[in-house]
DOLUMDREN-326858 format. One line per field, with one value per residue: residue in three letters; x, y, z of N, C-alpha, C, CB in turn. Coordinates in Angstrom, 2 decimals, always signed. Glycine has a CB too. Layout:
REM DOLUMDREN-326858
residuo	[ALA;...]
n.x	[X;...]
n.y	[Y;...]
n.z	[Z;...]
ca.x	[X;...]
ca.y	[Y;...]
ca.z	[Z;...]
c.x	[X;...]
c.y	[Y;...]
c.z	[Z;...]
cb.x	[X;...]
cb.y	[Y;...]
cb.z	[Z;...]
REM end
This chain:
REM DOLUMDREN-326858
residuo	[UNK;UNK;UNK;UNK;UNK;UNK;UNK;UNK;UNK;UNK;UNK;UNK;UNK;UNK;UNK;UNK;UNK;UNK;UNK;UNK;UNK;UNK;UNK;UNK;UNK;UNK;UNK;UNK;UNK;UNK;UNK;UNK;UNK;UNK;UNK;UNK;UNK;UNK;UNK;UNK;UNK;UNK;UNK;UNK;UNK;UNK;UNK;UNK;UNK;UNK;UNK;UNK;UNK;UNK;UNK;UNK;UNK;UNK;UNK;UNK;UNK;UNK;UNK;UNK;UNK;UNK;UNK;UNK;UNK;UNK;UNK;UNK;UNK;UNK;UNK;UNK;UNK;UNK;UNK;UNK;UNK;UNK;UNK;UNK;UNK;UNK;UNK;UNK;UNK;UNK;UNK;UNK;UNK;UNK;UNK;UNK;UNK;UNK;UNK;UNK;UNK;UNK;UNK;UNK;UNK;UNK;UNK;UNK;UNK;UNK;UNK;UNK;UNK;UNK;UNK;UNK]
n.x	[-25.00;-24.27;-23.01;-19.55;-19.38;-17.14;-16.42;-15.60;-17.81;-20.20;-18.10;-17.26;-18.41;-18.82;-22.41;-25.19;-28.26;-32.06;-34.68;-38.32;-41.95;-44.54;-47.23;-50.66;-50.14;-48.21;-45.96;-42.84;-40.24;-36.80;-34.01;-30.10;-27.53;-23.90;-21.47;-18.62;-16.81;-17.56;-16.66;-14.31;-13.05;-14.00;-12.14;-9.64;-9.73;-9.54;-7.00;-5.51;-6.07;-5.22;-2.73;-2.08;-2.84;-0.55;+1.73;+1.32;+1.50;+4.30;+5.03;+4.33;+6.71;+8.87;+8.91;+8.33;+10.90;+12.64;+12.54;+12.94;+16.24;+16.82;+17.05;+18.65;+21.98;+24.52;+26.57;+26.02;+23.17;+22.27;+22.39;+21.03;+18.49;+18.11;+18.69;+16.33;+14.15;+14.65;+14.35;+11.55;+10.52;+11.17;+10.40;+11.06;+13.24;+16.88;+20.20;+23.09;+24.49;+27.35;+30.86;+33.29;+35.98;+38.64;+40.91;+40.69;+40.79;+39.42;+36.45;+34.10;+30.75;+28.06;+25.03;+22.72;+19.90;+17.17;+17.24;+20.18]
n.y	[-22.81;-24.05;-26.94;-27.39;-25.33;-23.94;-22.99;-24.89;-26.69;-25.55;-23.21;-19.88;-16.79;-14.40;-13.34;-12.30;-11.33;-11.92;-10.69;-11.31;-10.84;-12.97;-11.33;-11.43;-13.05;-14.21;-15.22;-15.52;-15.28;-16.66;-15.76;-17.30;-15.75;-16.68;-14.92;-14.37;-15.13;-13.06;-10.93;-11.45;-11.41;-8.74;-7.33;-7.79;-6.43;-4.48;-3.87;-4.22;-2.27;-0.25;-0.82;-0.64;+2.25;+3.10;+2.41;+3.58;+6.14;+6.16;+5.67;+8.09;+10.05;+8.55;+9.79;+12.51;+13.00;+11.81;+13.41;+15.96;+15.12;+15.16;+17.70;+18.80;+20.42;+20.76;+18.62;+19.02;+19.97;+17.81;+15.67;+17.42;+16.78;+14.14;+13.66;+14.52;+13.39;+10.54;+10.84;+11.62;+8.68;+6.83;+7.15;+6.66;+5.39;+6.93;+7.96;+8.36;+9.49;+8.18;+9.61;+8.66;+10.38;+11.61;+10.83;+8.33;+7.21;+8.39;+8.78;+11.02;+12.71;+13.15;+13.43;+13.54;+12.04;+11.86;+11.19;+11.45]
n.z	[+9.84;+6.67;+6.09;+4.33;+3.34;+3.68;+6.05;+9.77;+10.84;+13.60;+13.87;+14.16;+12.07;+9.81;+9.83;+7.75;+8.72;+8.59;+9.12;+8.88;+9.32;+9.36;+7.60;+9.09;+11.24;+14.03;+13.39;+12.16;+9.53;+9.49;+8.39;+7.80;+6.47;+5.41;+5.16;+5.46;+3.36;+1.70;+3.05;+3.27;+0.96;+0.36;+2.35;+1.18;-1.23;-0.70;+0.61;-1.49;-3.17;-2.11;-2.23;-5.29;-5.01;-3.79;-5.01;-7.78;-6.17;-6.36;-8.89;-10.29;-8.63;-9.59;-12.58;-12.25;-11.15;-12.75;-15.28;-14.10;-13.51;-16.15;-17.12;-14.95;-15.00;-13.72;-11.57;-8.46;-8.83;-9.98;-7.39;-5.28;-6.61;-6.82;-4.29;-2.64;-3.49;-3.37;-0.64;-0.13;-1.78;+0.47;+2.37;+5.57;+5.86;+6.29;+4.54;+2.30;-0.81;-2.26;-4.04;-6.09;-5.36;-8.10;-7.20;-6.85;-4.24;-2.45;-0.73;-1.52;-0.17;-1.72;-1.37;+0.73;+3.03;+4.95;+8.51;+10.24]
ca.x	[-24.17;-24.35;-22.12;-19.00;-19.44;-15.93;-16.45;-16.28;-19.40;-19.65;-17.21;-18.04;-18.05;-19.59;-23.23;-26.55;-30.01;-32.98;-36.32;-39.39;-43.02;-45.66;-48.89;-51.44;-50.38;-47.55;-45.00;-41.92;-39.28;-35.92;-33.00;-29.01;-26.70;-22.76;-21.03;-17.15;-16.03;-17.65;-16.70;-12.62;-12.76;-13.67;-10.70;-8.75;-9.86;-9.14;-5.61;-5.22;-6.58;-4.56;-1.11;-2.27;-2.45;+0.67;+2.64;+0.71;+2.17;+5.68;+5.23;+4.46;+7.76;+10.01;+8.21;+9.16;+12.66;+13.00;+12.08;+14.19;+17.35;+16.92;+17.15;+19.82;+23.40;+25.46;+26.26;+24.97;+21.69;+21.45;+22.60;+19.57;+17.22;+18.09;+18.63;+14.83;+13.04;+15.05;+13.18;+9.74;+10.59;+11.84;+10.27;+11.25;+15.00;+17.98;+21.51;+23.64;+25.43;+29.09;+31.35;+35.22;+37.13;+39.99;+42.15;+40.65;+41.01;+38.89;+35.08;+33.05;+29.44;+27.20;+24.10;+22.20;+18.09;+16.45;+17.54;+21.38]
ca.y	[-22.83;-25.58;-28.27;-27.55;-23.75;-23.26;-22.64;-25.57;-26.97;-24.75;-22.29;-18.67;-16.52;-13.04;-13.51;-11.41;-12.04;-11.20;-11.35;-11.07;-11.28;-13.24;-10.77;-12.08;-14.20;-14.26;-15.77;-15.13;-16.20;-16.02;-16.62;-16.61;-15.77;-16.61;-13.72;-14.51;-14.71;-11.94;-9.70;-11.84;-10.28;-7.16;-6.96;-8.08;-5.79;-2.68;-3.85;-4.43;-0.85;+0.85;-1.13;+0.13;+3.78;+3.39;+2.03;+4.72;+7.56;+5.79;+5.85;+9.17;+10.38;+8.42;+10.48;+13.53;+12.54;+11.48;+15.07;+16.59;+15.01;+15.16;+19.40;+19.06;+21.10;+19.94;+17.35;+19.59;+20.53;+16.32;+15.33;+17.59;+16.33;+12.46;+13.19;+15.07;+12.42;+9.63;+10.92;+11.12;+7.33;+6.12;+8.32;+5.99;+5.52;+7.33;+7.24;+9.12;+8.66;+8.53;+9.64;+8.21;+11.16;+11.23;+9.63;+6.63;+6.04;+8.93;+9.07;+12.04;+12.25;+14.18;+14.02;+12.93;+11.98;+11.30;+11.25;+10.54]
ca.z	[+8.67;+5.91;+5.70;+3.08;+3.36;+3.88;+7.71;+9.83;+11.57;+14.66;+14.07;+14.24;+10.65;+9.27;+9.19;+7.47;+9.21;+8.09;+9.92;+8.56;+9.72;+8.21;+7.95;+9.79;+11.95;+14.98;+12.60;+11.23;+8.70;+9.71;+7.34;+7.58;+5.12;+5.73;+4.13;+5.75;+2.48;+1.14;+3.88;+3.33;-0.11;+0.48;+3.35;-0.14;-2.44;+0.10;+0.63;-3.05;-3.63;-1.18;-2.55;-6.35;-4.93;-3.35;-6.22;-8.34;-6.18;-6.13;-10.11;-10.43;-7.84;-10.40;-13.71;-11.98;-10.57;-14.18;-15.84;-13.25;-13.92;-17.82;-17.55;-14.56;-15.61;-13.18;-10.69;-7.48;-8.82;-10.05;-6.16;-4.75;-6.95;-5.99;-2.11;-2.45;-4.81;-2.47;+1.18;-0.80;-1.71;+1.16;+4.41;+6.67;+5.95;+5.37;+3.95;+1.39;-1.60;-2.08;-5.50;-5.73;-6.33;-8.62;-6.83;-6.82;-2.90;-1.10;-1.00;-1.18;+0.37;-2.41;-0.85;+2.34;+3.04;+6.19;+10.19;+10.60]
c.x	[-24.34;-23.37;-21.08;-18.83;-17.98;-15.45;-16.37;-16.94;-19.10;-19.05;-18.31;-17.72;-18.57;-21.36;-24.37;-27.47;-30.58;-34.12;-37.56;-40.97;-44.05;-47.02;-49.63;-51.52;-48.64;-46.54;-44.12;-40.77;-37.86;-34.57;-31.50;-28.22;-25.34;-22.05;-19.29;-16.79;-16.20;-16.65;-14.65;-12.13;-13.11;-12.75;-9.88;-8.36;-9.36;-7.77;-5.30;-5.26;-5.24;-2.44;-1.33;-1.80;-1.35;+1.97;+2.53;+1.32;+3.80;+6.21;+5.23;+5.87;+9.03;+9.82;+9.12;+10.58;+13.09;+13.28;+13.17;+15.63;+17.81;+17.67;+18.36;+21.61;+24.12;+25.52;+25.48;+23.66;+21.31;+20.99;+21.20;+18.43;+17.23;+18.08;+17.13;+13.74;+13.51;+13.79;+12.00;+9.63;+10.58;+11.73;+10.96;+12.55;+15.83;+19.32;+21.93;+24.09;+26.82;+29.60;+32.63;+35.66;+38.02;+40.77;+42.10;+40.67;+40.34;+37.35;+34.70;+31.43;+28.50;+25.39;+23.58;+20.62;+17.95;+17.63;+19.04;+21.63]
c.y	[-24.14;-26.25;-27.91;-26.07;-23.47;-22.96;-24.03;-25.48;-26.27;-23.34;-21.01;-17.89;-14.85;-13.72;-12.69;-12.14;-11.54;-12.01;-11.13;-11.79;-11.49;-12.70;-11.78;-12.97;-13.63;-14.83;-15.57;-16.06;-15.46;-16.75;-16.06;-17.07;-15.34;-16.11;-13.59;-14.54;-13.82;-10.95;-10.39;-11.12;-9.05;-6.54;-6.90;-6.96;-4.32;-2.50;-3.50;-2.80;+0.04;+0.63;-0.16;+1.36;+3.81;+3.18;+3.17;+6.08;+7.28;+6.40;+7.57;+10.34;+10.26;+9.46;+11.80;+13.89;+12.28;+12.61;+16.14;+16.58;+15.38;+16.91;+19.76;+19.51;+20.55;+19.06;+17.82;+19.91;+18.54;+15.77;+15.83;+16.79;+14.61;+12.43;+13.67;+14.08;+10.84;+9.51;+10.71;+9.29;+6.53;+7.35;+7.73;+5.95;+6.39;+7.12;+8.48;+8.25;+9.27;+8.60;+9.29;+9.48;+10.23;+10.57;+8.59;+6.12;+6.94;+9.14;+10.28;+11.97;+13.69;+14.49;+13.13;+12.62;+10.98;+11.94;+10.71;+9.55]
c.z	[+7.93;+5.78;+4.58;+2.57;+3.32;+5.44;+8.62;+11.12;+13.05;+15.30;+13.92;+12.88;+10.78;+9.04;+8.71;+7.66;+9.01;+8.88;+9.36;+9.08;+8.80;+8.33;+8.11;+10.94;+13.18;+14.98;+12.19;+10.83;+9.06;+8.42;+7.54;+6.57;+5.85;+4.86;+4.54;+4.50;+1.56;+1.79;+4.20;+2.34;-0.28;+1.18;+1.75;-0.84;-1.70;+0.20;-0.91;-3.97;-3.20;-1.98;-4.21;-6.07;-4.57;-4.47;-7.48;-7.95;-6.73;-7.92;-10.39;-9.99;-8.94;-11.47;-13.22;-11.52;-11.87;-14.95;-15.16;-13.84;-15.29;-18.04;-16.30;-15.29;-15.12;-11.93;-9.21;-7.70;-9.30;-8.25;-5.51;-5.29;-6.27;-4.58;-1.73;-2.88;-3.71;-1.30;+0.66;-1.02;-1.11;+2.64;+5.30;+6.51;+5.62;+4.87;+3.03;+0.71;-1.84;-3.32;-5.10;-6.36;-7.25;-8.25;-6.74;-4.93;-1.91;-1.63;-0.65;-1.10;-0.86;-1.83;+0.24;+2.52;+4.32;+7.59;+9.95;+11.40]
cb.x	[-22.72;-24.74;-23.12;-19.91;-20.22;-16.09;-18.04;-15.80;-19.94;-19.08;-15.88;-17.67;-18.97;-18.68;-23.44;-26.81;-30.65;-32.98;-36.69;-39.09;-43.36;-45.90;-49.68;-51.77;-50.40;-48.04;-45.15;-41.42;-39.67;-35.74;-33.48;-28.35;-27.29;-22.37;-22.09;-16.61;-15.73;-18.99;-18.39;-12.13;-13.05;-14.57;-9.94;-9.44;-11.52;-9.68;-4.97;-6.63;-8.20;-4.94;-0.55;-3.53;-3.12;+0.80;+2.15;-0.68;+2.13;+5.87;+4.16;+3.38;+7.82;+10.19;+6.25;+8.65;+12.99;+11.96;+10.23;+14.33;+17.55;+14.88;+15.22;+19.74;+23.82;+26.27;+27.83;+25.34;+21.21;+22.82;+23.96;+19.16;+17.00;+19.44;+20.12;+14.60;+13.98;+16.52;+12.95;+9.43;+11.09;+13.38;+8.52;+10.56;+15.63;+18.10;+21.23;+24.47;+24.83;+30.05;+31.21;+36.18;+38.24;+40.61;+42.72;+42.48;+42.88;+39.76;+34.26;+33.27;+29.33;+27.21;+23.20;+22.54;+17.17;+16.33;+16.37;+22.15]
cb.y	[-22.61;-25.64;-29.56;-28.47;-23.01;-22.00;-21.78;-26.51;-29.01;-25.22;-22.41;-17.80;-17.67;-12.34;-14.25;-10.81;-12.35;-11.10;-10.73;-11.17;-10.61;-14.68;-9.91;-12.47;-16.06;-14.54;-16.01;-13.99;-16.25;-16.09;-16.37;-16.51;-14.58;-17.55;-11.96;-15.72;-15.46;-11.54;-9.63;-13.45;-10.54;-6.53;-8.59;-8.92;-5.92;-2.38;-5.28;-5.63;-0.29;+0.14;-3.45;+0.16;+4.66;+2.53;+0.46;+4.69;+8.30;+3.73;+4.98;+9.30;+9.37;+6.98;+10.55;+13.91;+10.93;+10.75;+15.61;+15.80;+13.96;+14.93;+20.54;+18.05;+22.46;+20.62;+16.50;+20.64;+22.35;+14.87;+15.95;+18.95;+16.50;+11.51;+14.56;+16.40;+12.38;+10.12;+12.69;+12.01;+7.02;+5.68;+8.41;+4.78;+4.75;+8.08;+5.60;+10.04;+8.36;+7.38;+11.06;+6.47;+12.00;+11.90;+9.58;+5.90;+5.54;+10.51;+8.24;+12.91;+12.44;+13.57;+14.40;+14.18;+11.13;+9.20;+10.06;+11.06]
cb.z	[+9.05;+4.64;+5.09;+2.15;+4.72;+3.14;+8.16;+9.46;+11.77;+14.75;+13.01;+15.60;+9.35;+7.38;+9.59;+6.16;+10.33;+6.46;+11.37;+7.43;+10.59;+8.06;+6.85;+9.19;+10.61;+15.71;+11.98;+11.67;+6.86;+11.40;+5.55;+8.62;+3.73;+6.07;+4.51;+6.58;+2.02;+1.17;+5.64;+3.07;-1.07;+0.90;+4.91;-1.15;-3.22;+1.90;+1.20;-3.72;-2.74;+1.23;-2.71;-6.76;-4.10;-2.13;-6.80;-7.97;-4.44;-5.65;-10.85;-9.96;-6.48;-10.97;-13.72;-11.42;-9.38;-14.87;-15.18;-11.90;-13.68;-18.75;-17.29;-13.99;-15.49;-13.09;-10.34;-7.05;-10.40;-10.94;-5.60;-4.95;-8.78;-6.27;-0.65;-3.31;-7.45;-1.90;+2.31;-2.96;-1.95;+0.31;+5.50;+6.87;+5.36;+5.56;+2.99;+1.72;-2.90;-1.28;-6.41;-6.72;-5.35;-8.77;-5.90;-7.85;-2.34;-0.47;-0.43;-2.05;+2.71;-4.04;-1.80;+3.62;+1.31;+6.02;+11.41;+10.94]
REM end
């Protein structure tokens, strides 16, 4: 490794070798190429990809959770759509949501998503 590479002196990295023989003779040229930070940004760029798509579906989930609600009548057909568009959002957790009745002092549970 060269000196200032980013690696230091010693250490171990990503490397490409190439061998080649010199016709005629019993010779060859060997050469390495330290590619750790190629092969750091391409780890990068895969994460980076994968978060895009994921944010990408997330966007799309709201769009239609959006569209949904707009043509909802009344508050049971809104409640499904948010406790359905919720779990897609949020696989991993669940929970409900709660409305204050009228009276001001008793909760009602309108809808539910995920494992109790």
């Amino acid at each position: 490794m060269k000196h200032g590479s980013g690696a230091a002196k010693g250490s171990t990295g990503d490397m490409y070798l190439t061998i080649a023989s010199i016709p005629g003779t019993r010779k060859s040229v060997v050469s390495f190429l330290d590619i750790t930070e190629r092969k750091q940004a391409e780890q990068e760029l895969r994460r980076s990809h994968a978060e895009l798509e994921q944010r990408s579906y997330e966007i799309s989930l709201l769009n239609e959770m959006l569209n949904l609600l707009q043509v909802c009548g009344t508050g049971d057909e809104t409640y499904y759509v948010l406790g359905n568009y919720i779990q897609k959002l949020f696989p991993s957790d669940s929970g409900c949501l709660y409305l204050l009745k009228d009276s001001k002092t008793t909760l009602e549970i309108v809808c539910t998503w995920g494992d109790p």
